[in-house]
C-alpha positions, -999 to 999 in steps of 0.1 A, spaced: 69 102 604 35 119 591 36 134 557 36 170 558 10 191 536 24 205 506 25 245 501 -5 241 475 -26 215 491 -60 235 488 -53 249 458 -47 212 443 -78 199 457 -99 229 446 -87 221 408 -91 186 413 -131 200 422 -132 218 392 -118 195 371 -142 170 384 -174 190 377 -163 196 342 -161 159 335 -189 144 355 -216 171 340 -200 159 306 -202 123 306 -225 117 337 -209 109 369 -219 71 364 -201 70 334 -172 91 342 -135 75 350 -109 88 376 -89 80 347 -104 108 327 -106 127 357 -63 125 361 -63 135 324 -81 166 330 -64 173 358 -34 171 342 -19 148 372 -19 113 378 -46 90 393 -23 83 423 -22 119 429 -56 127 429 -62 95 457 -34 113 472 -63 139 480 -95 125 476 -96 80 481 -125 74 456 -149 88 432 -176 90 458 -150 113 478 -147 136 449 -181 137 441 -188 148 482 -160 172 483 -172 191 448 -207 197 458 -202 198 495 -175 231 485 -198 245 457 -234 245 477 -215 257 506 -197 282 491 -235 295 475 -251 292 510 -230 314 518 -229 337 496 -264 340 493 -270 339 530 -244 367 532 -263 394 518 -270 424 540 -308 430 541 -313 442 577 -311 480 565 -329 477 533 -365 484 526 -380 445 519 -384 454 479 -346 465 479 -340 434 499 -358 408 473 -338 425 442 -305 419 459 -310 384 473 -321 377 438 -296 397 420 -266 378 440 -283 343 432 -280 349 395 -244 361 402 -235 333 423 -243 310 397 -221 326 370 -192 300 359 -204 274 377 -227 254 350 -206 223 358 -213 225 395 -249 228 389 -253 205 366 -236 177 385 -258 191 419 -290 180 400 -282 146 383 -259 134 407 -265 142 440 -286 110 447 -251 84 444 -241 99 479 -248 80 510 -281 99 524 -260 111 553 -238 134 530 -276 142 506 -288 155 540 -259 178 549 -266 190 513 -296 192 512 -296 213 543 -273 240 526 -301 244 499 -329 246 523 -311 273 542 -309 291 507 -344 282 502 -356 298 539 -333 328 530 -351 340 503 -384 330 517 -381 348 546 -370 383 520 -402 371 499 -421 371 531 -413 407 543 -426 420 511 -459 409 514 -469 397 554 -504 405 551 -504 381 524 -479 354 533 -485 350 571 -520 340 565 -513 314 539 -477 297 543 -483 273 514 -488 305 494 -457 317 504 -435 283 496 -453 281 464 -439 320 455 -405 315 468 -402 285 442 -414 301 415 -386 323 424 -359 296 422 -377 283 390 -373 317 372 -334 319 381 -328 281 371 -345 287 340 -322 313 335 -294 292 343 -303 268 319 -309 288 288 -282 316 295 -252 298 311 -231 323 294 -245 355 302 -223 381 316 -231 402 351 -247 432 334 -276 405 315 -279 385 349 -284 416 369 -312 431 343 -327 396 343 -326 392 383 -343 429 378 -370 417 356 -378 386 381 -374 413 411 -403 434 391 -425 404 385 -422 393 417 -433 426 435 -457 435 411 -473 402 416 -469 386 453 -491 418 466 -521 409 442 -522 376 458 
């Protein structure tokens, strides 16, 4: 007889996730245990194999759910009826959002993404480029005349974009909505004020 799925199934595995960011962007996930995963979990190590079969699963599952999760949240903004300047300040204002609470995940996105088989890296890495063509394609509308001449031009802006936000990331983990939407303001006014003198 198959084992039927307990009441609380996803919301298990989404705190065995969380659980494991926390402790692989803490002791690197080379050096992290399952058996310090169970104890921050609060659960056995036979329970978390009940959902996830080895350290290499939970690794997938926690940055497979967090960079989807962002792709689409990103992705999900409603530009089509907003001028292209409005459009760049939300796109960038719901980036810094989206990466509120979730220093573990991102931490653990940059140093250990490369232990996957290349297979999972690709699926990924595909979520981030669609983030990546998302905001370049917002970046773009501000400024064709500039950007569909010179497309290097244009990938060159849209990281400086990204670099801005993760270096806000990185020196302002803690920083509430209000800070992270004056600071995706400021980078919105950079950006605008700049991309045209190109």
């Amino acid at each position: 007889m198959a084992r039927t799925i307990a009441k609380d199934h996803d919301e298990k595995r989404a705190q065995i996730l969380k659980s494991a960011a926390k402790v692989f962007a803490e002791a690197g996930y080379d050096r992290a245990s399952m058996t310090q995963l169970a104890r921050e979990c609060g659960i056995s190590k036979a329970n978390i194999y009940h959902y996830y079969d080895s350290k290499d699963a939970v690794l997938f599952g926690l940055l497979d759910a967090y960079l989807c999760a962002l792709r689409d949240r990103v992705c999900g903004v409603q530009v089509a009826d907003l001028s292209p300047d409005d459009a760049l300040r939300q796109v960038v204002a719901e980036i810094l959002l989206a990466y509120q609470g979730a220093d573990d995940e991102h931490k653990v996105q940059s140093g250990a993404m490369g232990a996957l088989p290349e297979e999972q890296q690709k699926l990924l890495r595909a979520y981030q480029r669609e983030m990546v063509q998302f905001l370049s394609d917002t970046l773009q509308s501000v400024a064709p005349d500039v950007f569909d001449k010179d497309p290097a031009k244009l990938r060159a802006a849209t990281m400086s974009v990204f670099g801005m936000l993760n270096w806000y990331y990185m020196w302002n983990s803690g920083a509430g909505p209000q800070a992270r939407e004056d600071y995706a303001d400021l980078v919105a006014n950079l950006t605008l004020n700049g991309v045209r003198g190109l």
